[in-house]
N, C-alpha and C positions, 0 to 999 in steps of 0.2 A: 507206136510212136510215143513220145513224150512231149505231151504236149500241156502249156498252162492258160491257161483265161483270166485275164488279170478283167476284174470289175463282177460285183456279186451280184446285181441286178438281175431281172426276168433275164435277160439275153446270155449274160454270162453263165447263170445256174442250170437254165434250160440248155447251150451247148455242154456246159459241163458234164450234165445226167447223160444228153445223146452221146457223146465220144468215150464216157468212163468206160463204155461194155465192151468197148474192143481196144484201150489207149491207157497209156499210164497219166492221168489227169489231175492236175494241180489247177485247184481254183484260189485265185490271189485276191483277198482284198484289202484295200490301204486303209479303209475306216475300225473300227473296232466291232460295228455290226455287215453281219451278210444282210442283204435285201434292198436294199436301194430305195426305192419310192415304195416298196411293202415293208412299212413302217408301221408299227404298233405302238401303241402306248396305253399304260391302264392308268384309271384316274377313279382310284378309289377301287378299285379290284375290278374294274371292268373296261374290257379291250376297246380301244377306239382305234381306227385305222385313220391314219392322213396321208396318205401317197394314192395310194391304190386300193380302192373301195369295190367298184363293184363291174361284172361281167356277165356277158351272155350268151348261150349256145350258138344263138346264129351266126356271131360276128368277132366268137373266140374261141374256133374248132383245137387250135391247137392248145390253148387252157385248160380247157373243159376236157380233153384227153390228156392231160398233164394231171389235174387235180383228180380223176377217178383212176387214175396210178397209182398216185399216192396215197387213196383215201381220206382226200381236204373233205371236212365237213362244209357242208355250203348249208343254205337257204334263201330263201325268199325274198329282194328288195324288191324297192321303187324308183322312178324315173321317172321326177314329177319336176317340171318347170316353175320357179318365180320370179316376178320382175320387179323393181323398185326405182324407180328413176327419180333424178333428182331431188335428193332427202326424202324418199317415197312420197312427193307431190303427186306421179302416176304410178299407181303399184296394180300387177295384175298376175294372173299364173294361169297356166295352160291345161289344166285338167279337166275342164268342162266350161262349157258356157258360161255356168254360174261362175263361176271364178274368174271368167277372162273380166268378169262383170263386178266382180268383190268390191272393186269401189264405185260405187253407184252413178259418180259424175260423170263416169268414163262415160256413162248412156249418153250423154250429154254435149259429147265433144267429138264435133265432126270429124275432126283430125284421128280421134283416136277409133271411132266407126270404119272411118276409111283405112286404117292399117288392119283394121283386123279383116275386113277385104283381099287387102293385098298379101296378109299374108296366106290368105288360102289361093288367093292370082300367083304368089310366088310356089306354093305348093304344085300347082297344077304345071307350070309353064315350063320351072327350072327343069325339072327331069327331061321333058320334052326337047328342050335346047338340047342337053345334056347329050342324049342318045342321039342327037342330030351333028352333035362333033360342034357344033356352034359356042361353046364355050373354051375350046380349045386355044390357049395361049393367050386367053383374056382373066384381065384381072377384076376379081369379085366388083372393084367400084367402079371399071368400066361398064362392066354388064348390067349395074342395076341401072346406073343412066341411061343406055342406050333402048332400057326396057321402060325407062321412065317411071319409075319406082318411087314413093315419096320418102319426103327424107325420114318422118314416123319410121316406115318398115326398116331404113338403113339405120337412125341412128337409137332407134328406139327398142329394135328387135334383132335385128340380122347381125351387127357390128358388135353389140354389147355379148350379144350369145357368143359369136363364135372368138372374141377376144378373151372370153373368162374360160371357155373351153378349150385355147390354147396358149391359155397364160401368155397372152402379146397385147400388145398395147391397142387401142381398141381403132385408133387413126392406121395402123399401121395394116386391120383386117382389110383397108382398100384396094391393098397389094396384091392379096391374097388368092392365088389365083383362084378362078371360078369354077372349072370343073371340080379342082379335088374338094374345094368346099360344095359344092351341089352333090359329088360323090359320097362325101362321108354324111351328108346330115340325110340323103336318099337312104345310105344303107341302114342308117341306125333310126329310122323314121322318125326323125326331126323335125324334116318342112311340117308337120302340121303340129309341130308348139309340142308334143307329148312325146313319149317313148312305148306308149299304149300297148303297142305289135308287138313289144319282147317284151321277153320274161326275164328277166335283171336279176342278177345274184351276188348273195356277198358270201364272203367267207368267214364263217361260225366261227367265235372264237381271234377275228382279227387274221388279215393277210399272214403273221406271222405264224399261225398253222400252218401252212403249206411252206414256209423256206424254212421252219425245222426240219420238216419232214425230208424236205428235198436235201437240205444240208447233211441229214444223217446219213443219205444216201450215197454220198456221194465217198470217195476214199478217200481223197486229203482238202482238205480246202483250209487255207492258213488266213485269219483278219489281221488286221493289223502292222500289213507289208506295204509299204509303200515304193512299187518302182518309180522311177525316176528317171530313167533312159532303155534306151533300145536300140540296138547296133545288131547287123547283119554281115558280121563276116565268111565270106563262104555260103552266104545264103541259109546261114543256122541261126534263129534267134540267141542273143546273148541279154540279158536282163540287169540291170544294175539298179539295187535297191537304196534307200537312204540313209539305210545304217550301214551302206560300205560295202554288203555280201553280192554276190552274182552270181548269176543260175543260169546256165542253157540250158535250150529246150530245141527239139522237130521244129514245132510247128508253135505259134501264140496268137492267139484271139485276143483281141483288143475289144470288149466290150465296154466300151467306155463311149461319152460322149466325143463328136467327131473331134472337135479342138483339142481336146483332153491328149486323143492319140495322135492327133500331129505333131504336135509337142514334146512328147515321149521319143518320137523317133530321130535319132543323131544323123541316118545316115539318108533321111529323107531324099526321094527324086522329085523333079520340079511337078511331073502330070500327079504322084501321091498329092502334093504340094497343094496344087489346083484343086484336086477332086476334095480331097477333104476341106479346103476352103470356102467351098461353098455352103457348108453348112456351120448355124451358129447355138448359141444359146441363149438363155435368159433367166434371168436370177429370179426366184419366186420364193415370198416367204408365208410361210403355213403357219397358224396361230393356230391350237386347239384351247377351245375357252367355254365358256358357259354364259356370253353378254351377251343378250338377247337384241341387243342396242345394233348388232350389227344383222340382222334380219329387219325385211317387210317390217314397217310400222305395224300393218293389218294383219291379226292373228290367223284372218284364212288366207291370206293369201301364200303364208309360208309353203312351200315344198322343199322335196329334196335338193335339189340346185338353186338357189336364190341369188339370182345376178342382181347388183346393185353397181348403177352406173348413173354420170350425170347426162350423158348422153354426149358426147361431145362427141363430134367424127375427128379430133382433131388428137386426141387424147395421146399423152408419150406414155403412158402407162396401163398394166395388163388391168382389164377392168376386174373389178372386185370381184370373188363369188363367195359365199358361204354355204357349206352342205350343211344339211342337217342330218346329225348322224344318229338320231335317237330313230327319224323315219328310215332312212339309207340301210343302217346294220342293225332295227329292230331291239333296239337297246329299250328296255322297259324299263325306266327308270325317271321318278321326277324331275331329277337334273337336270337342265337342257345341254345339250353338248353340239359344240358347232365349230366345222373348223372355217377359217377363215384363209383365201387365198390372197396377197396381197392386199389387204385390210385400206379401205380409205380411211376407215376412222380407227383406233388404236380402243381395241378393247380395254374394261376395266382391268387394271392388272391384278385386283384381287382375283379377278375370275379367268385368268388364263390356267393353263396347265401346262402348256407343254408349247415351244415356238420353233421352227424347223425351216432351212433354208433348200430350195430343191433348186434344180436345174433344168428346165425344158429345154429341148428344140425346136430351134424358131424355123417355120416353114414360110421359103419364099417363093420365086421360081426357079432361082438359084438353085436352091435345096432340093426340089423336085428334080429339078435336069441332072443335082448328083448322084440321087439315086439308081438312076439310067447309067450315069457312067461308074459306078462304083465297082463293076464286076473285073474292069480292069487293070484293079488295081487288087483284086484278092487274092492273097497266098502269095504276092510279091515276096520273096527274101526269107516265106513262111512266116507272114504276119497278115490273121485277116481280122477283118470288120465286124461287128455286128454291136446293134440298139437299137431302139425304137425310131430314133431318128431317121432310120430310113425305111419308114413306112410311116404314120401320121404321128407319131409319139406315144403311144397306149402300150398299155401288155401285153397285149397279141401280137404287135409289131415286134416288141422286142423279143418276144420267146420267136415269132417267124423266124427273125433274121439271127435269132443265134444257132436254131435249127437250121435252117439254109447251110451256114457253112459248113453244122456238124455233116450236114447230107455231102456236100462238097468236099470233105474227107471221108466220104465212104461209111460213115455212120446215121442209121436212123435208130429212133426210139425205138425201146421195145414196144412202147403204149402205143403207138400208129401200126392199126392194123390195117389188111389191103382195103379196107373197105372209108377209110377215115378219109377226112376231105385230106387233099394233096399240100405237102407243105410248102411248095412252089407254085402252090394255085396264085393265080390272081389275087390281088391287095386283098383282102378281108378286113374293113376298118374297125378299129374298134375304138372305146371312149372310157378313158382309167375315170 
């Protein structure tokens, strides 16, 4: 068949590579770079990644059998937590005792003894609900009430984490339902503040290793194409691009965010209409800099993930986080280099480098319920789905679900052998 993948992200390149070995496969992208959120930039000869940093064997079978295909150099990171609340008035990080304790008052302040309680009460209990089905259809800020939970652990731990881990506004993690968030921070051993249990990995050299590679791989893939529409007559995709040309194809993959391709399609039906309306997005902008100004006041308290937030449960915007990428991807080097998600405060602009605008999806329950019904609408007219978005938003999600369909047209990887976890196993969450 002749089939294209308009979108070069994880979803798109990963269906691409599965469908090239038995299909005539055009990979389209409308920007001038392939890779999406595997985004490199050097700053001064040396690679920093700001999309997509770092991954794990447990919880990224299909990467990790992607990347030893290819031959991505990997190594060694960390998955270490920091906290900074309110202009770092309480600043603390989850690597050991000593550190929940970096600043000394903390011993001092009831409030903040009793959250570090609760969150080993939340570590214990949430699972427990969890596998009891008791979290089912409830939303993250009903459950902690109804557990009675203080506002410390919600507004000071629970809300600011999982807001800067899914670039949403940090009022708005209330919504959020409560299983998949007890699901995803259980799988990636989160409830207890660390990532201790996995062994974390980045890629040598910047994510941009691995979509060379894969991009060589592949037979055609064209940048710089932007469709514009999509029409089905006859049930045959037809493509109309912006400088005017048109291409048909078999079959097209829409690896694109879900808004992106409902809007693409001309000849939309009302249930496509529906199902992909449930899910959104949200604008996120990435600073790579070197202003130390946007880290922990407290020099130990720095880790890799450094959520800075004022605490507010009320907040309209994705709480702050800054990785530190000299710890993250092992950058040996004096500089400090830090990317910034959503920045509250505007780095010195001497010290930026590099500023990037990205796109999450926003998970509600909406968005969850569409994942369920998404299957009804695949390969409509010969146009299917696939991105992260429908699985938690990470690169495991997105290489799943562009896999999924390749398997859905009767292609699997060569690199999945019988033995390899299944690529329609169950969620496998994972954290870009």
């Amino acid at each position: 068949m002749k089939i294209a993948i308009i979108g070069s992200g994880i979803s798109g390149m990963g269906a691409a590579l599965a469908l090239s070995e038995a299909h005539e496969v055009t990979l389209i992208e409308a920007a001038e770079r392939f890779g999406g959120h595997a985004n490199t930039v050097e700053v001064d000869g040396t690679p920093v990644d700001t999309g997509f940093i770092v991954y794990n064997h447990d919880n990224y079978p299909n990467l990790t059998g992607l990347f030893a295909h290819l031959d991505v150099p990997t190594k060694e990171s960390d998955m270490s937590f920091g906290m900074s609340m309110n202009g770092g008035s309480t600043e603390y990080a989850c690597d050991n005792l000593w550190k929940i304790f970096a600043q000394p008052t903390n011993l001092l302040r009831p409030t903040f003894r009793k959250g570090v309680r609760e969150i080993l009460r939340f570590h214990e209990e949430a699972p427990v609900d969890l596998e009891a089905g008791r979290l089912r259809g409830v939303s993250l800020g009903s459950y902690l009430k109804r557990k009675e939970y203080s506002d410390w652990l919600r507004d000071s731990f629970l809300l600011p984490m999982g807001g800067a881990i899914w670039s949403t506004p940090v009022g708005d993690m209330l919504d959020f339902p409560a299983e998949n968030f007890v699901n995803f921070f259980r799988n990636h051993e989160l409830l207890n503040g660390n990532g201790a249990g996995k062994r974390w990995r980045t890629v040598d050299g910047g994510s941009r290793e691995y979509v060379r590679r894969l991009i060589g791989a592949l037979p055609l893939a064209v940048a710089g194409a932007n469709v514009v529409e999509i029409t089905r007559p006859a049930g045959r995709p037809h493509l109309r691009f912006a400088d005017g040309s048109e291409a048909a194809f078999d079959q097209v993959v829409l690896a694109t965010h879900a808004p992106q391709a409902r809007a693409l399609l001309a000849d939309i039906d009302p249930q496509e209409r529906s199902i992909l309306g449930a899910f959104g997005t949200s604008s996120n902008r990435a600073v790579l800099h070197s202003d130390p100004a946007l880290m922990p006041r407290r020099r130990r308290v720095w880790s890799s993930w450094n959520f800075l937030s004022d605490g507010a449960r009320d907040g309209t915007r994705p709480a702050p986080i800054t990785y530190w990428m000299n710890r993250l991807q092992g950058i040996d080097r004096a500089q400090p280099l830090f990317v910034s998600l959503n920045p509250g405060v505007e780095p010195d602009p001497a010290l930026v480098h590099a500023t990037f605008d990205y796109a999450h999806p926003l998970f509600t329950q909406a968005a969850f319920d569409g994942q369920r019904d998404i299957d009804a609408i695949q390969g409509r007219g010969g146009v299917w789905y696939a991105g992260a978005w429908l699985g938690y938003g990470f690169h495991e999600d997105g290489l799943r679900a562009g896999l999924r369909v390749a398997a859905a047209m009767g292609a699997q990887p060569a690199w999945r052998g019988e033995d390899a976890t299944p690529i329609l196993s169950p969620m496998t969450q994972a954290a870009e």
